[in-house]
C-alpha positions as CSV (number, residue, x, y, z in Angstrom):
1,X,15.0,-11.1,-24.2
2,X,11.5,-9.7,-25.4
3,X,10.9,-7.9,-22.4
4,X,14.5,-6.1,-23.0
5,X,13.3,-5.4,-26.5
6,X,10.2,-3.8,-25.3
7,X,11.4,-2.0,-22.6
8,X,13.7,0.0,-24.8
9,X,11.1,1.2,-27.0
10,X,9.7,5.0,-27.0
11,X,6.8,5.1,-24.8
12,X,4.5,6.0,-27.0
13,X,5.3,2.5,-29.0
14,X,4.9,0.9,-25.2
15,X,2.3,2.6,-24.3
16,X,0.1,0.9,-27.3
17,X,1.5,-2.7,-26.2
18,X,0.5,-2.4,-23.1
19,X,-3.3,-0.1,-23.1
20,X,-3.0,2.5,-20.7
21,X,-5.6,4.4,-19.2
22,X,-6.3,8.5,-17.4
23,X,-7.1,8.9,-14.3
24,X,-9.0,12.0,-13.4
25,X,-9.7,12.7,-9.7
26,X,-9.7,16.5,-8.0
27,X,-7.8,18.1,-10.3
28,X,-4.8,15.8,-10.6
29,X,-4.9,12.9,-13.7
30,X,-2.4,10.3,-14.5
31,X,-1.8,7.0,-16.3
32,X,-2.7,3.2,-15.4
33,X,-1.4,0.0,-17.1
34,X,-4.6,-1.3,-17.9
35,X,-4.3,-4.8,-19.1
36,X,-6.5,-7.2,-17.6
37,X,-10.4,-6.8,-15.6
38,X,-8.5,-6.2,-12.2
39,X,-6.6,-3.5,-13.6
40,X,-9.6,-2.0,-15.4
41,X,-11.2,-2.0,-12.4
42,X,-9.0,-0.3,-10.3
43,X,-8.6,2.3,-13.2
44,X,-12.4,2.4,-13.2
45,X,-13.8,2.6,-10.0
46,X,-11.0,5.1,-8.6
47,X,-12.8,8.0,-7.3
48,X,-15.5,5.3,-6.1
49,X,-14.1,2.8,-4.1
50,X,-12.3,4.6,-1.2
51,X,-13.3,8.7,-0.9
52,X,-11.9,8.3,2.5
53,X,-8.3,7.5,1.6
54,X,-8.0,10.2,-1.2
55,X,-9.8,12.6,1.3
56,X,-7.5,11.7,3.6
57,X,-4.6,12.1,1.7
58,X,-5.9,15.6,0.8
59,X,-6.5,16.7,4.3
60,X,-3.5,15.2,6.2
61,X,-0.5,14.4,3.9
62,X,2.0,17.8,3.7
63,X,4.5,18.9,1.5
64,X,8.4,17.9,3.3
65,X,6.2,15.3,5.2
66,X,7.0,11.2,4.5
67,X,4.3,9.0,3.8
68,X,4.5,5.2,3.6
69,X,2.0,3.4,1.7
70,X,2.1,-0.7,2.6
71,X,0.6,-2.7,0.1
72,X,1.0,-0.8,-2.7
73,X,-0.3,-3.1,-5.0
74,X,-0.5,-1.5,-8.4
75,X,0.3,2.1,-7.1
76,X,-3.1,3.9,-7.3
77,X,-2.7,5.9,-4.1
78,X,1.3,5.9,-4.1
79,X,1.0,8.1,-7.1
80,X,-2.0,10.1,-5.7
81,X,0.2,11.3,-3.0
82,X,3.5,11.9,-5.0
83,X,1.3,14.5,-7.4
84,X,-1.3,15.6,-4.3
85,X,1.8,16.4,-2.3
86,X,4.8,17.3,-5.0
87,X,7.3,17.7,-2.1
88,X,6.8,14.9,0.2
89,X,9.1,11.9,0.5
90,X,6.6,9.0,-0.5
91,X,8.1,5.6,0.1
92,X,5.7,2.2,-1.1
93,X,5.9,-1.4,-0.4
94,X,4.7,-4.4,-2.6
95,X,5.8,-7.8,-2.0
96,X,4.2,-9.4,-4.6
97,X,6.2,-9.8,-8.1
98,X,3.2,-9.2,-10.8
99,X,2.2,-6.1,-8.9
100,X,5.7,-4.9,-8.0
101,X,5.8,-4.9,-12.4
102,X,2.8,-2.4,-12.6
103,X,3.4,-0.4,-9.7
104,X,7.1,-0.2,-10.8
105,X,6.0,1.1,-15.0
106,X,3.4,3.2,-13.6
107,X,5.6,5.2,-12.0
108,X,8.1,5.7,-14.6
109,X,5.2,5.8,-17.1
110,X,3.7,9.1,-15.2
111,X,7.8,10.3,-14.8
112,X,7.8,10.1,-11.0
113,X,11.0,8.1,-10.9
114,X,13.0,10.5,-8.6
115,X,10.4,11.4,-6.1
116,X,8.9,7.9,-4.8
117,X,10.8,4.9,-3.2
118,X,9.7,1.4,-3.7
119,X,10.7,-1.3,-1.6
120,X,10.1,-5.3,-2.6
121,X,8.8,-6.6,0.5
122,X,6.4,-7.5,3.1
123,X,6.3,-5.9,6.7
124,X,5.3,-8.0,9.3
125,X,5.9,-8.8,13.0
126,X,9.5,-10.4,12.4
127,X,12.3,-9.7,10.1
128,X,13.8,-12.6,7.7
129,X,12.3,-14.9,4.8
130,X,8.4,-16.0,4.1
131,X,6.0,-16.7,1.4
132,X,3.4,-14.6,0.1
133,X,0.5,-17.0,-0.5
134,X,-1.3,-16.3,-3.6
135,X,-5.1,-16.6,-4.3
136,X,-5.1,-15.2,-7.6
137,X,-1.9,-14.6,-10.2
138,X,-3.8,-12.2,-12.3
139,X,-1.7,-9.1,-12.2
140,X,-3.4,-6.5,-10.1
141,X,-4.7,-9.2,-7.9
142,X,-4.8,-8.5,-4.3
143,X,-6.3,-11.1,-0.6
144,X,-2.9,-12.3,-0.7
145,X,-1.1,-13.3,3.0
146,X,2.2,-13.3,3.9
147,X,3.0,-16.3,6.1
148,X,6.0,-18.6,7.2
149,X,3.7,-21.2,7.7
150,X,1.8,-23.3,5.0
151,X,-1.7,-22.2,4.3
152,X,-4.4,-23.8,2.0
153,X,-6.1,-20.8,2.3
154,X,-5.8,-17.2,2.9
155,X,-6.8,-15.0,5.7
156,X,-9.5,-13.8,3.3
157,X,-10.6,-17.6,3.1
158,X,-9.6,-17.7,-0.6
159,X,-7.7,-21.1,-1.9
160,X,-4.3,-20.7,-2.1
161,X,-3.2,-21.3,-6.0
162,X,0.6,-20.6,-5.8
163,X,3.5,-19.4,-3.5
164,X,6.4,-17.2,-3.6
165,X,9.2,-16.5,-1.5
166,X,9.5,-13.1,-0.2
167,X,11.5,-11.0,2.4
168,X,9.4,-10.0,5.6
169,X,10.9,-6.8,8.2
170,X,9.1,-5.3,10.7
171,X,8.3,-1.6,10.2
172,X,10.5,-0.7,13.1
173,X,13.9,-2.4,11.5
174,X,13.0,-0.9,8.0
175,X,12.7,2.7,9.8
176,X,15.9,2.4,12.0
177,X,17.6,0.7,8.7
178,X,16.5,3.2,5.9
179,X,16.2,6.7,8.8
180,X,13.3,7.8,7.7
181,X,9.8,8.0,9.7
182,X,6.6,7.9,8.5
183,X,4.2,10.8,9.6
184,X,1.4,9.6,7.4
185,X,0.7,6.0,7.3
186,X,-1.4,4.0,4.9
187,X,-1.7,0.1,4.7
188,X,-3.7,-2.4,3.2
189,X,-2.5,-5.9,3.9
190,X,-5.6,-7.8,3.3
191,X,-5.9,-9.5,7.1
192,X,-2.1,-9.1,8.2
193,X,-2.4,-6.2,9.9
194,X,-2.2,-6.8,13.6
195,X,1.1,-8.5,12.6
196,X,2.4,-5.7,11.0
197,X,1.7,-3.4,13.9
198,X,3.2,-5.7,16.5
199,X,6.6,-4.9,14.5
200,X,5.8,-1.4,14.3
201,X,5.5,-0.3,18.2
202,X,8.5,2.2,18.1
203,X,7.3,3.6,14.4
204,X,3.6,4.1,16.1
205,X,4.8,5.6,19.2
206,X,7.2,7.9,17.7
207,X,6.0,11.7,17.7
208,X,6.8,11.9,13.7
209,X,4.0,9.6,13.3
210,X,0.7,11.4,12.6
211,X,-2.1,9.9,11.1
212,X,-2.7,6.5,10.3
213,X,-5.6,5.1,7.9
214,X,-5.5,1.3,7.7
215,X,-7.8,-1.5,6.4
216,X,-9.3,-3.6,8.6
217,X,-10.2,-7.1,6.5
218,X,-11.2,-9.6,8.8
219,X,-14.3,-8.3,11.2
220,X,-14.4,-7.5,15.0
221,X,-11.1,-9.7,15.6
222,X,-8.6,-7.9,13.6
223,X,-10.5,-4.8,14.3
224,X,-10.3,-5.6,18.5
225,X,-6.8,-6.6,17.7
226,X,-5.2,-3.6,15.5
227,X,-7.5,-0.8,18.0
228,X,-5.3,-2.4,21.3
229,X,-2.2,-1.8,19.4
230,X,-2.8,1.7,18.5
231,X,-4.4,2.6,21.4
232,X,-1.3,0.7,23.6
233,X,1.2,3.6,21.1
234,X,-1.2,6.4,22.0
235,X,-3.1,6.6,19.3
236,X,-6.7,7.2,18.7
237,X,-9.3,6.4,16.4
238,X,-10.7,9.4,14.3
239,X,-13.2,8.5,11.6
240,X,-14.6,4.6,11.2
241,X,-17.7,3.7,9.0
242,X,-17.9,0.0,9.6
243,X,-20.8,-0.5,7.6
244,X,-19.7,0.9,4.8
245,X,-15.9,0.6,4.9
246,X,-13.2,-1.4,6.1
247,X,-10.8,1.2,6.7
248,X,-10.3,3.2,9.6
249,X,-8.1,6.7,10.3
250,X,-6.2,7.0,13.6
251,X,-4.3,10.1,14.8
252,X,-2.1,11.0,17.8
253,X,-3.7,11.5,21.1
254,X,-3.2,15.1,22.2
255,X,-1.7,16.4,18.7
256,X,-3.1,19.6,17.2
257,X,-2.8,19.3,13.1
């Protein structure tokens, strides 16, 4: 009932409930719930913690294009894009309920409502019910793994503190379902994301797809296992920094941008 109460406040009564704070990166600024030392931090260290992903945005992501950011978390880089890029389709997942509430107000909160999707779930390599296995419930909070199996830990060797049920597709029965293809790709799924690629093989192989940048949490095996899956959908890998950075860009073989 409070949380009714307070959502039908002005914003400007809201916004002073719940601190936010501006974002200012290349000539674009917008808003961030900032509630907590996760959230802070991600308001913080914005233009710091990943140049490649808003350079990448910059460079690759056009207007009329669709871009699909998995693991969304709080919606730093879904709203990037939707201002970077004021015509393209942007489309974000988050599985996890805490964060699904910040990315969900920051959007609305910076009035971009009508021009990105949000979907409540977790791709994976199989479609139907899981649990997302939490290692911390601060909101913000991220090394979370989705699995049907029960873990004590996560993939990023964290103790597991609390479990929610959660809906799992594969990227390939979310693109046939919804009819939209991603041509720029972005996912940070903190260790799952060989599985999500095994139930992406028809969305990496199709010739809408263009560029990829992924995280790559876990060393050489995750790496060795996500670079035979996008080499196997003819893909190849265009800028890595592993001793700097986890994530790695990976374009279409052959494709001129």
């Amino acid at each position: 009932m409070w949380q009714g109460l307070v959502g039908r406040l002005p914003a400007r009564i809201r916004s002073g409930l719940a601190p936010r704070r501006t974002v200012r990166s290349r000539g674009l600024a917008f808003t961030l719930q900032c509630t907590n030392w996760i959230t802070e931090f991600r308001w913080a260290s914005f233009n710091q913690k990943e140049p490649e992903t808003l350079d990448w945005i910059d460079r690759t992501l056009r207007d009329g294009e669709t871009f699909f950011d998995v693991g969304a978390n709080i919606g730093v880089y879904t709203i990037y894009a939707a201002l970077r890029r004021p015509l393209a389709r942007v489309v974000a997942f988050e599985p996890e309920y805490a964060n699904l509430h910040l990315l969900r107000d920051n959007i609305l909160e910076n009035r971009l409502q009508d021009r990105i999707e949000v979907y409540a779930l977790a791709l994976g390599n199989r479609t139907g019910l899981s649990q997302l296995h939490i290692q911390d419930a601060t909101p913000g909070a991220a090394l979370h793994t989705e699995s049907a199996e029960p873990l004590a830990v996560t993939r990023t060797h964290k103790p597991v503190i609390w479990r929610e049920g959660i809906s799992v597709y594969t990227l390939d029965a979310f693109c046939r379902e919804v009819g939209v293809w991603p041509h720029c790709l972005k996912m940070d799924v903190d260790g799952t994301e060989p599985e999500v690629l095994e139930g992406a093989a028809e969305t990496l192989r199709s010739k809408t797809l263009r560029s990829i940048i992924l995280e790559m949490y876990g060393g050489p095996p995750v790496r060795d296992s996500c670079a035979r899956l996008l080499t196997a959908a003819g893909l190849r890998r265009e800028w890595a920094d592993p001793g700097r950075a986890d994530n790695e860009i990976w374009g279409r073989e052959g494709r001129a941008d």
